[in-house]
N, C-alpha and C positions, 0 to 999 in steps of 0.2 A: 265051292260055288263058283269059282273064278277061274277052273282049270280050263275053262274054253275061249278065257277074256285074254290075251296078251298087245302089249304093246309089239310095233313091229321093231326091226331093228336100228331102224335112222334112233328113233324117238327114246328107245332104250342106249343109245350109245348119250345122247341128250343128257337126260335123265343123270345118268351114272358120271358125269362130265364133271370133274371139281370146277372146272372155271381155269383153273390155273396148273403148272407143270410141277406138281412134286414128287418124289418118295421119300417116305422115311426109311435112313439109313440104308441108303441103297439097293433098296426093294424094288418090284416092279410099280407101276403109276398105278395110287390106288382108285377106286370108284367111290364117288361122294360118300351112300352108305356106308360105307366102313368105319369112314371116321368122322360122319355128322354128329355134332351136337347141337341139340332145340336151343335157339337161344330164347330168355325170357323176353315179354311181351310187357308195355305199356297201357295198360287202357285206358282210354277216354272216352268209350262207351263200350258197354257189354254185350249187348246183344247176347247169344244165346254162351256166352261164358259166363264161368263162374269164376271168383275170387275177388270181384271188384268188393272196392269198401268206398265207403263216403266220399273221398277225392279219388277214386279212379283205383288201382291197385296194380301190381306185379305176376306175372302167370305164365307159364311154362307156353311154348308155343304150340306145342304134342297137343295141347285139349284143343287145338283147330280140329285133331280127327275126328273127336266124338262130338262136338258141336258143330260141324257141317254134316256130319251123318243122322243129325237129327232136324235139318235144314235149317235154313236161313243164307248170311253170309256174313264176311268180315274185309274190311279195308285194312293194308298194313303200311304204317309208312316210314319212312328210313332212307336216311342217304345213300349216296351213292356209294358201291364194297361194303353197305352194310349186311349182304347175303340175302336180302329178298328174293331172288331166283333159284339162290339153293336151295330155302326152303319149300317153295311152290314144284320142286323138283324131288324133294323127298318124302313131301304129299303126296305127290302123283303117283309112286308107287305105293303109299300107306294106303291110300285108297282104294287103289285097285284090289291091295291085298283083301280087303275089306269086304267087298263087292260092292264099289262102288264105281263107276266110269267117268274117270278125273277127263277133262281136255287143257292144252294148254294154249296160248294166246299170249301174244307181244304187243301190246301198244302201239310202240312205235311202227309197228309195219300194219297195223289193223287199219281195215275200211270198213265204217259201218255202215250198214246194210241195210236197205229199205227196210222196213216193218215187215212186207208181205214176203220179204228173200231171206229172213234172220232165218229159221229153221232151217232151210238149205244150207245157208251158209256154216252155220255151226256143225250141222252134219257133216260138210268139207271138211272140217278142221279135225274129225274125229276119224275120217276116212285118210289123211293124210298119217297118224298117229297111232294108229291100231293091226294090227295082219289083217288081211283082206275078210278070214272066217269070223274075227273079232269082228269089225266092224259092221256084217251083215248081221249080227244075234243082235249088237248093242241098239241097230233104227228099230227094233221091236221092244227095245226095253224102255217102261215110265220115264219121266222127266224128273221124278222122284230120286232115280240112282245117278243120275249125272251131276259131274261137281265141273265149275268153269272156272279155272287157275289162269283168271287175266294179270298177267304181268304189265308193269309200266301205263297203271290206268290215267295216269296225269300227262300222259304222251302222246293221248288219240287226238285226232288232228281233226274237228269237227264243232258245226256250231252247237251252243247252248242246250239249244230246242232238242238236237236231235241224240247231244248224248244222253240229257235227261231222259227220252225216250226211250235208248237204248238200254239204259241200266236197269230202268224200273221192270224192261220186259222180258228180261233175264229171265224173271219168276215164272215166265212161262217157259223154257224149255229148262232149266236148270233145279234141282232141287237145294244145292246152295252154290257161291258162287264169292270166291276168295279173291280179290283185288291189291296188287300191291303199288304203290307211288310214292317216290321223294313226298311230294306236298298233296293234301288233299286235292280232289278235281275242284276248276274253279269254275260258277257261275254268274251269268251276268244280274237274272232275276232267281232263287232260289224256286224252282217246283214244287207245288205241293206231291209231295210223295217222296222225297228226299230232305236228309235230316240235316245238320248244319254242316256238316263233314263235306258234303254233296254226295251221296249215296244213299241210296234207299233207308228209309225209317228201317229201324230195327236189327241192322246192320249192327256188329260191334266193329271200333274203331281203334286201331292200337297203335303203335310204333314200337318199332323193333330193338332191343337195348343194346347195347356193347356187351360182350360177355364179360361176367364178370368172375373173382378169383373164383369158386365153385367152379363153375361151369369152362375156366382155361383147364383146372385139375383135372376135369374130366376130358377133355379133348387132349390133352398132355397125355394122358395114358393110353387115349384110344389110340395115341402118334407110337410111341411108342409100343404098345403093343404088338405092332406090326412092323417094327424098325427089327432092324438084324437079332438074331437069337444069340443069347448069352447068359453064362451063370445070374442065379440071383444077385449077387452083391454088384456087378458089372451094371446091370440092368435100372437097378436102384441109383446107382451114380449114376448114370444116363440121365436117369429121367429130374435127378437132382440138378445136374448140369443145363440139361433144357430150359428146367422151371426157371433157374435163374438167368439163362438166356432173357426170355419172355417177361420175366420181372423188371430188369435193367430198361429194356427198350420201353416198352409201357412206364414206368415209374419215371423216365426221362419225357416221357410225354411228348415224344416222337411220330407217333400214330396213333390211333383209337386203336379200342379193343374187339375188334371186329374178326370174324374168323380167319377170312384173307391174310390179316397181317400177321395174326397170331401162328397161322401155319408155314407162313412165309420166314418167318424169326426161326419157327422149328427147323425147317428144310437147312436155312440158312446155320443155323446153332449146330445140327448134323452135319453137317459136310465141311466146314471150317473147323470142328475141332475145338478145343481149348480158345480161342481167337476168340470164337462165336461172332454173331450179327454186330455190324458197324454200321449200318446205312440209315439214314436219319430223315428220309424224305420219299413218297411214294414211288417217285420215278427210280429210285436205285431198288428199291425193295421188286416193281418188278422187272425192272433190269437184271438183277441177280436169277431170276426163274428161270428167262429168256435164254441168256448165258451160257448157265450151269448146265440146262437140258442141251443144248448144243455140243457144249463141251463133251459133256457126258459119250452121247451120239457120234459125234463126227472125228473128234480127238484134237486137242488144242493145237496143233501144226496146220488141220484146216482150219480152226476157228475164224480167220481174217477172212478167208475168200465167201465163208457163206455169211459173214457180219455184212460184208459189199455185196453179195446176191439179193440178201433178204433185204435191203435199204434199196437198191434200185427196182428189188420187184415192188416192193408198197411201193415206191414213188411212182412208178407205170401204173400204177393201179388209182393213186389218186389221182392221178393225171386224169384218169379216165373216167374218173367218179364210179369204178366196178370194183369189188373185193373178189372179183374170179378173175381169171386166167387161165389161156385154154392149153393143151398139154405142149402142142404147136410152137405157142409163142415162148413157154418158159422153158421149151429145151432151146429156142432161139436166145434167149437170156444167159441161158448157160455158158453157151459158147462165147456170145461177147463177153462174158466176167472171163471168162477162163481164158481169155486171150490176153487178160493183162496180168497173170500169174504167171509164174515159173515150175509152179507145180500144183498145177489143179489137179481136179477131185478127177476119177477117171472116166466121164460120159456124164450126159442131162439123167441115166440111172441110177448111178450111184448115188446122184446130188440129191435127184426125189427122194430116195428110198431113204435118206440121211435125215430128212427133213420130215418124211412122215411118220419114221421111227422116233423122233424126238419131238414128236407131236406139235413142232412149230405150225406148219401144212397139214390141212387135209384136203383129202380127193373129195370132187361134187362134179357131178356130170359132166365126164371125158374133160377135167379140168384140175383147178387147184384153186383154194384159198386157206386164207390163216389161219387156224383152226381158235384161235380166240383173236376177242378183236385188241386186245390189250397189246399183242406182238406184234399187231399192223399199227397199231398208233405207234410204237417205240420207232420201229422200222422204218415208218414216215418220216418222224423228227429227226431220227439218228442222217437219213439221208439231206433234210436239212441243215440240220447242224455241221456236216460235215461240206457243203456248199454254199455257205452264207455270203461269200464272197462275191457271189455268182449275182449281178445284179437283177434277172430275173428272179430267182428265189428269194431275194429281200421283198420281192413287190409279193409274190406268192405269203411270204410269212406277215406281210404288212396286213394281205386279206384276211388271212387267220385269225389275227387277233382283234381285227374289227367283226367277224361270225364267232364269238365266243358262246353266244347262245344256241352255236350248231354242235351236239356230240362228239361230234370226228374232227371238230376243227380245236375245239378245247381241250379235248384227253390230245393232242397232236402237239398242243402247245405247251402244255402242263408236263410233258416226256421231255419237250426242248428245251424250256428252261431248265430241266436236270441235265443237260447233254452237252450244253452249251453257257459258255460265261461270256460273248459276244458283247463287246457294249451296243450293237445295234439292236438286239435282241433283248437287252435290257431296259434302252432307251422306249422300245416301243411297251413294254408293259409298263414303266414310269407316266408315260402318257398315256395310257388307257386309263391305270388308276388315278392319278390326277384330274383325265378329263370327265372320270364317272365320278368321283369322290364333288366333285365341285358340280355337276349338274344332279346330284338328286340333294333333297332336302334333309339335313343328317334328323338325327333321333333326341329328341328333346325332353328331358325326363318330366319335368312341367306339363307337357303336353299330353303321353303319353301312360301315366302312373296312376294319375289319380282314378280311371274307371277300374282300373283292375285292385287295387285297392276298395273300392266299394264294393267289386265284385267278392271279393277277401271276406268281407263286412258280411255279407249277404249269407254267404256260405257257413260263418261262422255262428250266426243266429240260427242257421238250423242244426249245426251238430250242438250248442250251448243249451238248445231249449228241447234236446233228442227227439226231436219230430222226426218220426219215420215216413222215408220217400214214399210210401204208398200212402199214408195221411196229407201228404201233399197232394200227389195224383187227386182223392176225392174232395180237397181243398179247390185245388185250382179246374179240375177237370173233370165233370160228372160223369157217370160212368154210360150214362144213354149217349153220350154227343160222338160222334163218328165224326172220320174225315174224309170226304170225298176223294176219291183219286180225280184230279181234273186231266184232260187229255192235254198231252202235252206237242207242239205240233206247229208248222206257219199258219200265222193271222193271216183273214183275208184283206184287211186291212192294210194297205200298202205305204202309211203314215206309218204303222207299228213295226212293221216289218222293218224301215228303214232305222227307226228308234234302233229296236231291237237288235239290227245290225251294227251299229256305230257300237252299240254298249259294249256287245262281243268284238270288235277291231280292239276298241281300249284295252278288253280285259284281258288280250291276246299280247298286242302289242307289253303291256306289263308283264304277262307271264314269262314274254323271250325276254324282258330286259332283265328279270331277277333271276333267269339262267344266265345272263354274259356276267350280271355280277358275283355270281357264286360261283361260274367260272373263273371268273378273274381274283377273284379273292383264292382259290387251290391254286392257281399257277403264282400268286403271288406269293406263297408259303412257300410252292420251290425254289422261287430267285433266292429268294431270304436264305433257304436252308444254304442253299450253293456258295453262298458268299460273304465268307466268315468275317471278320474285325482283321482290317490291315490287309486284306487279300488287295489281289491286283484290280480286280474293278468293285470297288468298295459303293455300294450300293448308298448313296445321300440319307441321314435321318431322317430327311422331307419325304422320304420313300414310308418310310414306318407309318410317319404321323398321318399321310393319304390314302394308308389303310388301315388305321382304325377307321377315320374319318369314313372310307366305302364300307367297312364292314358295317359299323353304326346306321349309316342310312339303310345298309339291306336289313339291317335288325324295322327299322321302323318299316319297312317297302313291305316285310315278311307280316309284320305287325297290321299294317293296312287294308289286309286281305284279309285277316282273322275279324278287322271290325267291318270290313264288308260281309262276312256270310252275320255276324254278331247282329246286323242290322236287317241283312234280308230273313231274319228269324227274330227278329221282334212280336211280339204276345205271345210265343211260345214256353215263355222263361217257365212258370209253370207247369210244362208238360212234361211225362215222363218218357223217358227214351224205353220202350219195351224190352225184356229179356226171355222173354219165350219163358214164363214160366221160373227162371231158375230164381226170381226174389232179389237178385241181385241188378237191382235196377238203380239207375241216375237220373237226373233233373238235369234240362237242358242248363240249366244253370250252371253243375256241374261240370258240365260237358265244354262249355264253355271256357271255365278254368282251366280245365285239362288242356286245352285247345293250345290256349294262350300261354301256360306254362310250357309245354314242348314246342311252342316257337322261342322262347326266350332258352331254354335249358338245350338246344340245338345250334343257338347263335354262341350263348354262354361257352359252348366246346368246342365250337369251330373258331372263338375269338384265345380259348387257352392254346391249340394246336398254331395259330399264325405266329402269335407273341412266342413261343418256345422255339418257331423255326427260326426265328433270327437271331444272332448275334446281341450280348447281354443287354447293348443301348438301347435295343428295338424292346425289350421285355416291359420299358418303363413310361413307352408312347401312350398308354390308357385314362386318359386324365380323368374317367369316371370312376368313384371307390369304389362302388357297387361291383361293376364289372371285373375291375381290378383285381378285390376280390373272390367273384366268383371263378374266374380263371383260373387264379393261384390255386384254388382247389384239387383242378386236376393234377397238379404238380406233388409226386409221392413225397418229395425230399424237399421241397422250397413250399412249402403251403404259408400263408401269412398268418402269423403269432395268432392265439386266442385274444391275446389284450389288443390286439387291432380290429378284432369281430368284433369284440366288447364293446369299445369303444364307438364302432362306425352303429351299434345297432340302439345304445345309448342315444345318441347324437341324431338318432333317424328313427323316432320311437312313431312317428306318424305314417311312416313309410309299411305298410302291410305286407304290400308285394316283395318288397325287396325280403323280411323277413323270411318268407316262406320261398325267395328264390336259393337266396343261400342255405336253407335247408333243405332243399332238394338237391343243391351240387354237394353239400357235405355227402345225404344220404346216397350220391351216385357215386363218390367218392370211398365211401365205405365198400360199397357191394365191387367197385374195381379194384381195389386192392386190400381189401377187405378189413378188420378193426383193429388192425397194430395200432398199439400205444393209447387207444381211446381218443384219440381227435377230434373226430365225427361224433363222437357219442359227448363231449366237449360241448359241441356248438350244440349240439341238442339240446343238454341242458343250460345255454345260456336263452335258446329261443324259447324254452319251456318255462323258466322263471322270471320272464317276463319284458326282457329285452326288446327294444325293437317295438312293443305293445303300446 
């Protein structure tokens, strides 16, 4: 069905693009497919999947194929390196395989489009992505076979009115239509026609999980499988030697278990040998890619002269606010580096060809840029760091870290802090976290607990009394009552409009502040990591204690946004979220929980990874137990005694939430490193006989 459908070759080189520079065991660079594994799926709403249960469920990400092949769509959400683009990427060819005509889309570079110019414009995106004979069959084919893999949906740059607009008209050229985002889209007023998530009713909603032991087995073999050939018993120790590479760095709770690092550990576990992975902090992890592929390529005698090429060409390039460069000016580049060497490389050819074989570079129209953006942010900082002296570049890194809510200025600063132990470079992230830790409002459990606790209550009388969600549905919602789609769109009204405007500055201006702080919260795990006990620029305790203190407030900032959409979806509680059929339907009620616990069980794992990047005193800054707690969990070898659960769940028998939070880190606890010794299955039965109740 499909032998007339091909992608062209930009899009297929895309596509097959790991993201990052590896081989196993000395192979050539392989292509995503090969060694993709689906990571499991979160759900907080179903939409047209199956496997949800009463609180939401667990499900292989693969059944996105045959549930968008039978329409609809799905939101995915997940932090940042949690693989959202890989997998929108190994859809794109499942799909195609399929006969189905995937497109893809970036957020971040997306304009949305008049109503009466969407059709056009989405055709552009498929004429840019397809061979010139594909894309004349596919303007003839239904809207029924088109799938739209928008990437980065929480990054479109647009008011309210107009992306509610946009989303819900998807359904007319699209037959389903897959969205991925850190955090749900946010709104000022909720649209009828989108569910609390902000995307279309009937949407499922999920977030993306770390892998867990399972699922590293299986990417452990598909690594190996295509790492150098050798006897079976050789092989078997390999892949022995790996796993416990991968086990040590994850069980030290060094990084999440997300693909990136886990193939990152492997590349690194292969190529060092017996040694295996040492690096404890993002910025070395992709320092070592950067590196090695060079190394590899150019031979460690040039390594210096193209470490000084690639730092002065990203700094030309930020200079200029461009990630290209024309062929022109980087052979003019050439020649200045090579003028302060003794024995450069031999011509701007050999240099290119050195860089585009080791896939730092690639060529784009009679030009060059980085071929991932990860080695232009290293390459930026490494050029800073190596100039801090320089009193312009202080003022330069001062702007940096006051735009932490810009992309390129935050991954720029999060690589510096690995590169650099500068007390100037130190002082200014002591006083961004100080001065954001002291202007937001911290997280007060008083405040904060007791609705989701009733929410707890609510939930619980319906799985206690077995009412099934469709005896709800005719309960709360009769089956004649429809809901209008209202047109979503500017008032003429120039009072509402102005309303309406101010809502959106607010909920704008909050969305970049809870990017500076979740930026400044990653870069401040690298200072931490950087700067052991008794080193030379020993980072102040007051450093720790001002980030819990920021992390807490974004827990509550994160929190405030969940009881905005909680509020602009009042009388809905009743309603059920549709599943196309599969039975496997939730209550916005539900959905709600969900909502709420993967903002907590997301802060929970970003607040274990800070406390492990520092130095032992920083481990003991968490003055709440609860969290204290949940933290320890992720920790394979130091998790806190069961007679300390016991006791906190004793002691807190009114506490609902916290109950069912730390049975969720246990349970995410088990499935990362899987049921040695019964731990996990421990807290289970303390929260099951009645603890905490």
């Amino acid at each position: 069905m499909t032998e007339n459908y091909e992608f062209n070759e930009d899009f297929n080189e895309f596509i097959n693009d790991t993201g990052i520079q590896i081989k196993p065991g000395g192979r050539e660079t392989l292509s995503l497919g090969d060694i993709y594994v689906f990571p499991d799926l979160d759900i907080l709403s179903p939409g047209r999947l199956t496997g949800a249960g009463p609180r939401g469920g667990r499900i292989s990400s693969s059944a996105l194929v045959d549930a968008a092949a039978e329409g609809g769509g799905a939101l995915i959400c997940g932090p940042v390196d949690s693989g959202k683009t890989s997998l929108l990427k190994v859809l794109a060819r499942r799909f195609l395989d399929t006969g189905l005509f995937p497109v893809y889309a970036d957020g971040k570079a997306l304009r949305v489009p008049l109503p009466e110019e969407t059709s056009e414009f989405l055709l552009g995106k498929y004429s840019r992505q397809y061979t010139s004979e594909s894309y004349g069959l596919i303007k003839g084919e239904p809207a029924e076979r088109r799938i739209l893999l928008l990437d980065n949906a929480d990054r479109i740059r647009t008011g309210s009115a107009e992306l509610g607009s946009f989303l819900l008209g998807l359904r007319d050229h699209f037959g389903a239509v897959i969205l991925t985002a850190v955090n749900p889209p946010e709104f000022t007023d909720l649209p009828e026609g989108l569910s609390v998530f902000g995307v279309p009713e009937g949407y499922a909603v999920c977030g993306i999980a770390e892998l867990g032991h399972a699922l590293r087995e299986e990417l452990i073999s598909k690594w190996t499988e295509r790492g150098e050939a050798g006897d079976e018993k050789a092989s078997a120790q390999r892949k022995d030697r790996l796993r416990g590479a991968v086990d040590m760095v994850l069980g030290r709770n060094l990084v999440p278990s997300y693909p990136v690092f886990v193939l990152t550990i492997l590349h690194m576990a292969d190529s060092e040998g017996p040694a295996g992975p040492s690096a404890s902090s993002y910025g070395q992890y992709y320092e070592y890619l950067i590196t090695k592929s060079l190394k590899d390529t150019a031979g460690r005698e040039s390594l210096p002269f193209f470490i000084r090429f690639l730092s002065e060409l990203a700094y030309r390039m930020f200079s200029r606010s461009s990630r290209w460069i024309s062929e022109e000016n980087i052979e003019t580049l050439v020649g200045e580096v090579s003028a302060d060497f003794a024995d450069p490389p031999e011509g701007p050819g050999t240099v290119i060809t050195a860089l585009l074989e080791s896939e730092t570079l690639a060529g784009r129209e009679s030009g060059y840029e980085f071929r991932h953006g990860y080695a232009y942010h290293y390459f930026a900082a490494l050029y800073f760091s190596r100039n801090l002296h320089k009193e312009h570049v202080k003022e330069e890194v001062k702007s940096l870290s006051g735009r932490l809510d810009e992309e390129e200025c935050a991954n720029i600063m999060l690589f510096l802090t690995h590169l650099s132990a500068d007390p100037f470079l130190l002082e200014q992230i002591a006083r961004n976290v100080e001065y954001a830790a002291a202007s937001e409002e911290p997280y007060r459990r008083e405040e904060e607990e007791p609705y989701l606790d009733e929410l707890i209550r609510e939930l619980e009388k319906l799985i206690d009394k077995d009412r099934k969600l469709r005896e709800i549905r005719a309960e709360y919602v009769p089956e004649a009552e429809t809901h209008s789609r209202q047109p979503i769109g500017f008032r003429t009204n120039g009072a509402d409009i102005r309303v309406r405007r101010r809502k959106e500055a607010a909920v704008f201006v909050s969305s970049r502040r809870s990017l500076f702080i979740d930026a400044l919260l990653r870069i401040s795990s690298g200072a931490l990591t950087g700067q052991p006990a008794g080193g030379p620029y020993l980072v102040p305790r007051e450093f720790g204690e001002n980030i819990y203190a920021l992390w807490s407030s974004a827990l509550r900032r994160r929190k405030r946004e969940a009881d905005r959409v909680r509020k602009a979806a009042e009388g809905r509680e009743g309603r059920v979220l549709e599943s196309g059929g599969t039975g496997e339907e939730l209550s916005y009620t539900t959905a709600l929980y969900g909502l709420y616990m993967r903002i907590y069980m997301n802060a929970v794992r970003q607040l274990s990874l800070l406390t492990e990047a520092g130095a032992p005193e920083y481990t003991n800054t968490i003055p709440d137990e609860l969290m204290r707690i949940c933290a320890g969990l992720f920790r394979k070898d130091e998790a806190p005694g069961i007679d300390t659960i016991s006791r906190f769940l004793e002691e807190n028998r009114e506490r609902r939430f916290a109950g069912e939070l730390i049975r969720e880190c246990a349970l995410h606890r088990s499935r990362l490193f899987g049921g040695e010794d019964g731990y996990s299955k421990e807290i289970g039965k303390l929260l099951d006989s009645g603890e905490g109740k």
